[in-house]
N, C-alpha and C positions, 0 to 999 in steps of 0.2 A: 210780338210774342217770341219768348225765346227758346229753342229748340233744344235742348241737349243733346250728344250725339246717343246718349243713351236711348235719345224718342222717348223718354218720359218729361212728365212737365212736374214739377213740384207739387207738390202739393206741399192764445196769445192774449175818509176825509177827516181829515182831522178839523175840527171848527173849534171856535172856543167854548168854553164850557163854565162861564164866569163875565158878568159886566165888566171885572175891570181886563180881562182879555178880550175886548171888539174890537179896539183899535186895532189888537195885531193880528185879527181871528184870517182878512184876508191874504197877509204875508204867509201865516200859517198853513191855507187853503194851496198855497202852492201856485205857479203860473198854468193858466189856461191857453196852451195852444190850441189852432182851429181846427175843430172836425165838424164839417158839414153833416148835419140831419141827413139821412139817406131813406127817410120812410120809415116801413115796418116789414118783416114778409105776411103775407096777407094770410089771414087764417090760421096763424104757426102762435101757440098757446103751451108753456109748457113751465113746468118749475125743476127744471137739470138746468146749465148751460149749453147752448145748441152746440153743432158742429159744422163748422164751413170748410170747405174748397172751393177751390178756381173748378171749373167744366170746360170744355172746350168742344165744338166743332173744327176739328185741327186743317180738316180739307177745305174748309172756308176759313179758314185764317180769323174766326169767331167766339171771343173769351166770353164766360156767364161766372155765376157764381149758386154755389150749390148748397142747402143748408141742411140739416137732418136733424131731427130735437125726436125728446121724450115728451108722450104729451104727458097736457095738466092733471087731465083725470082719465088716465089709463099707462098703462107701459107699453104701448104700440108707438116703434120706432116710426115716423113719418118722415114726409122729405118735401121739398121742391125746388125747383132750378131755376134762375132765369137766365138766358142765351140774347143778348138785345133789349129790347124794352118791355119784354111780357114775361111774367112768371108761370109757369106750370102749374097744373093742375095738383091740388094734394096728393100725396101716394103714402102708400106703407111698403116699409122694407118687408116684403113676407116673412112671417116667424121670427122678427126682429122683437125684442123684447125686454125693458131694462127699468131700472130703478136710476140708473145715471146716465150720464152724459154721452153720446152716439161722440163719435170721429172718423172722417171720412178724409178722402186724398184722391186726386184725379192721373190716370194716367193711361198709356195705352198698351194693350194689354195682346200675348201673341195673337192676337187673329185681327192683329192691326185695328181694333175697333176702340172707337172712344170710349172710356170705364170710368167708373167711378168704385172704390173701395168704401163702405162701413164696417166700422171697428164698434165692439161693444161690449160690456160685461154681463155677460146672461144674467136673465130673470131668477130667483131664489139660487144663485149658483157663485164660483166666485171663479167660471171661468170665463175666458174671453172669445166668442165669435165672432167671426165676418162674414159679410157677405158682399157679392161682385155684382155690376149692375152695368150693362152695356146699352151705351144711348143710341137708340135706334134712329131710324135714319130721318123717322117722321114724328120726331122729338121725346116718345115716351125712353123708359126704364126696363130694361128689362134682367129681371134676380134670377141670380143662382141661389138655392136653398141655403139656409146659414150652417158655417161649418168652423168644427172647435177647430182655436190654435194649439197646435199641439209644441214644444219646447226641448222638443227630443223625439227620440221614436215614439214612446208610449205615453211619456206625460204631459196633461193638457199645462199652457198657461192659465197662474190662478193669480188673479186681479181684485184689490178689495176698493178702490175705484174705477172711474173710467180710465180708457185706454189714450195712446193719442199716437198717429200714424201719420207718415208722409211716403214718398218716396223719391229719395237721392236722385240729387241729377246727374251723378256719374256715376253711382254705384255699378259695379258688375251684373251683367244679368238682368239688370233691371228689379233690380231687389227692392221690396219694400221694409220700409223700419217700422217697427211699431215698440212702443216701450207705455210701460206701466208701472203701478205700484203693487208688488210682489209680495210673498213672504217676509216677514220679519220687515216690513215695512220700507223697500229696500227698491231703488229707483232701477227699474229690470230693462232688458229689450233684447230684439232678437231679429234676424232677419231673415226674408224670406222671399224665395226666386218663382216667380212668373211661372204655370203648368197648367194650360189649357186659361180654364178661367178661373184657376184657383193658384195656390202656392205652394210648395213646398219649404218649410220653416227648418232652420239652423236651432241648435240647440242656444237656451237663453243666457243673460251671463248679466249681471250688476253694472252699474256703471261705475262704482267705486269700490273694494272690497276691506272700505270703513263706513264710518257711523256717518262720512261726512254727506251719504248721498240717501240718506233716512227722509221719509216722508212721509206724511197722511192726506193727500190729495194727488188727484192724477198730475203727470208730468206736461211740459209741453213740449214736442219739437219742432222744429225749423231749420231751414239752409238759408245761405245769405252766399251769393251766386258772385264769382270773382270780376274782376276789373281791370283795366289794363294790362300792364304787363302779367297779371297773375287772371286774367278773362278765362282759364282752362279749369285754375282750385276754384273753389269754393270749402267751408266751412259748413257742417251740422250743430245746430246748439241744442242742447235738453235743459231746461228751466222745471226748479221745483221748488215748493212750500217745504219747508223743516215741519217737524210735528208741534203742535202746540195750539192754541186757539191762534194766536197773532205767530205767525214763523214767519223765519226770513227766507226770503229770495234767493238760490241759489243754483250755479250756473257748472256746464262745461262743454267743452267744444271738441271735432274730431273732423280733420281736414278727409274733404272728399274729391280728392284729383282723377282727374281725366286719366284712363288709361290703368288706373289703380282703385280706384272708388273709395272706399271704406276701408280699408286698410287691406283690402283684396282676400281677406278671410272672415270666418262666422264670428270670432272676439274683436271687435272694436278697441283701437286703445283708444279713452277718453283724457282727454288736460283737463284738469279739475280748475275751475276757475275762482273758486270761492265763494262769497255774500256777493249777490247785486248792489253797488253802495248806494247806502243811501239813510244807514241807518233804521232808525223806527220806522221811516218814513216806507220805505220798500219790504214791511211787515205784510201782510196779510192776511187772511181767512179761508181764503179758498184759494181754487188754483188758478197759475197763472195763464198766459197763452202769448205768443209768441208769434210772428211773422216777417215779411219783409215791408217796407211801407208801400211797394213798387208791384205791378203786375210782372215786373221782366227778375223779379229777386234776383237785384242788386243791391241790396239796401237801402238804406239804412234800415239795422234789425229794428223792429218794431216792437215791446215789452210792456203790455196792458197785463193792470189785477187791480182787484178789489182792495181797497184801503181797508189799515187796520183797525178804523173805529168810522162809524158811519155807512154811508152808503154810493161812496165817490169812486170813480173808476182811475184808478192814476196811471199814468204811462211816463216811459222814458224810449230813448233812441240809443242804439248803441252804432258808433261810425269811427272808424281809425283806431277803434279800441278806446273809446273817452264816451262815455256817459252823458248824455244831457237830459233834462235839464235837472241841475242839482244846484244845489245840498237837495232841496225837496222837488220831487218829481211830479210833473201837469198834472192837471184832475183833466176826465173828459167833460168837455161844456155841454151842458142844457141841464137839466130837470130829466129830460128822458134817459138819458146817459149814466143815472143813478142805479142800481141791482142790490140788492143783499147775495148775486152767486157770481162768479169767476165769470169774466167776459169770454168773447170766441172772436180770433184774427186771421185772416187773411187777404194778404196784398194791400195792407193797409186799412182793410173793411172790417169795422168792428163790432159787431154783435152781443147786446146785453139784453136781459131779460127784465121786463119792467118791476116793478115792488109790487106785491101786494097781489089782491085775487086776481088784476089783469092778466098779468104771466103776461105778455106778448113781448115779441120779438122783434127790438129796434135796431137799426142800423144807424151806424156813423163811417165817415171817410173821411180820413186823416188828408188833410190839405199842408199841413208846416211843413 
């Protein structure tokens, strides 16, 4: 497990459609690298795309992974954890409440206690709460009331989807990021320093102040954690849907160095990076989601989303700055790995929501 000195830990098909296209239908289907079946979480039923984090017991040196969904038939945010070989009992985030997609991020929080963060866009509202949940010592959760983001002194963050949150491994303070889709459809975020069990938020600001960082689906973020001679930076990337039924995939990055974090103030400069390549083939429907494929976020980034036509989950890697695999990018393997909503990634573990009235919640693990 790797430690920042911050003591925060980080917290993502086209076939053919014609006889005389079958011959090419599998070329077109794109290459299937391996992701092992990982089960299901037990009991977890829901039609949003869930939310994962890593969890930890940091004083036993003991990594789990954390999910949080909307249920099927209610808008009571749930949750469960698993730390080793057992999963947790169901829970509900108290006063959690949403029509989309929960995000959550794990970290440790001033009173040195292991935390977990949910992010969400309130129930009939278009603003966004969280709420803090410190894992006790004898395994449950324990919430703080949910509480709006506010984006300045007096005004709330307003979200017309889900949210998505991490927290930098170097950032200052131990800041958490959270970014969403804002106003005018406009890829937002903002950041916000550690206070008791709650936060204090920095005024929000765009990530581009053009058309080029427009979206109609929630954003994803991620860090990809440095190496060698560079073992101190790291890198944050935010991934989003352009508007449209089918948009493209598009990216930008903003170095997070030891000793300076985020650019050591509340405005982030972002590097616009452009289209994810890939052409049609890295279109989508929903949103994407984002990781590292590694517990210790090193990389290689990890870049799951829903294909533009069908029900296939396609993924790409990003490593040295080169894209794989391309021209057309993997589908995830099996039957269960299929969704009509945006996958959910973490440390390589991917999370999709079955078709149909099952709704339940599959896991796979990226082995390539």
């Amino acid at each position: 497990m790797r430690h920042p000195k911050s003591r925060l830990v980080a917290a993502a098909a086209v076939v053919g459609t014609a006889c005389a296209l079958a011959a090419t239908s599998a070329a077109v289907a794109g290459p299937t690298h391996p992701f092992a079946g990982a089960g299901t979480v037990p009991g977890a039923y829901t039609n949003a795309a869930p939310g994962l984090s890593a969890i930890y017991r940091t004083g036993q040196g003991v990594r789990g992974t954390f999910v949080a969904w909307k249920g099927q038939n209610s808008n009571n945010i749930m949750y469960r954890f698993k730390i080793g070989a057992k999963w947790s009992p169901t829970g509900l985030v108290p006063g959690a409440h949403s029509t989309t997609s929960p995000a959550a991020a794990f970290y440790i929080d001033p009173h040195s206690v292991d935390a977990v963060v949910v992010v969400w866009k309130k129930l009939k509202s278009t603003n966004i709460d969280y709420s803090q949940g410190e894992l006790g010592t004898k395994g449950g959760i324990k919430w703080t009331k949910p509480v709006d983001i506010k984006v300045g002194k007096d005004a709330l963050a307003v979200s017309y989807s889900a949210p998505s949150v991490i927290f930098p491994l170097n950032s200052t303070h131990g800041r958490v990021l959270i970014s969403w889709r804002g106003p005018g459809n406009h890829v937002r975020y903002e950041l916000g320093a550690p206070i008791g069990r709650g936060f204090v938020f920095d005024p929000s600001s765009w990530i581009a102040g053009t058309n080029a960082s427009l979206t109609d689906q929630a954003p994803a973020l991620t860090e990809i954690a440095g190496t060698g001679a560079d073992s101190n930076d790291s890198n944050v990337y935010v991934f989003w849907k352009s508007p449209g039924v089918k948009g493209q995939l598009n990216y930008a990055t903003t170095p997070d160095n030891v000793g300076h974090g985020l650019n050591g103030n509340a405005k982030i400069t972002w590097t616009m990076l452009g289209q994810v390549p890939g052409g049609k083939y890295t279109e989508t429907t929903a949103a994407p989601a984002a990781s590292s494929v590694n517990t210790h976020g090193t990389g290689p980034l990890l870049l799951a989303f829903k294909g533009r036509g069908g029900s296939n989950i396609r993924y790409l890697t990003l490593s040295g700055g080169v894209w794989s695999p391309l021209p057309i990018p993997g589908v995830v393997n099996g039957p269960l790995a299929q969704s009509n909503l945006g996958p959910a990634l973490v440390n390589g573990l991917l999370a999709n929501v079955a078709i149909g009235s099952s709704a339940r919640i599959y896991l796979h693990v990226y082995t390539g």
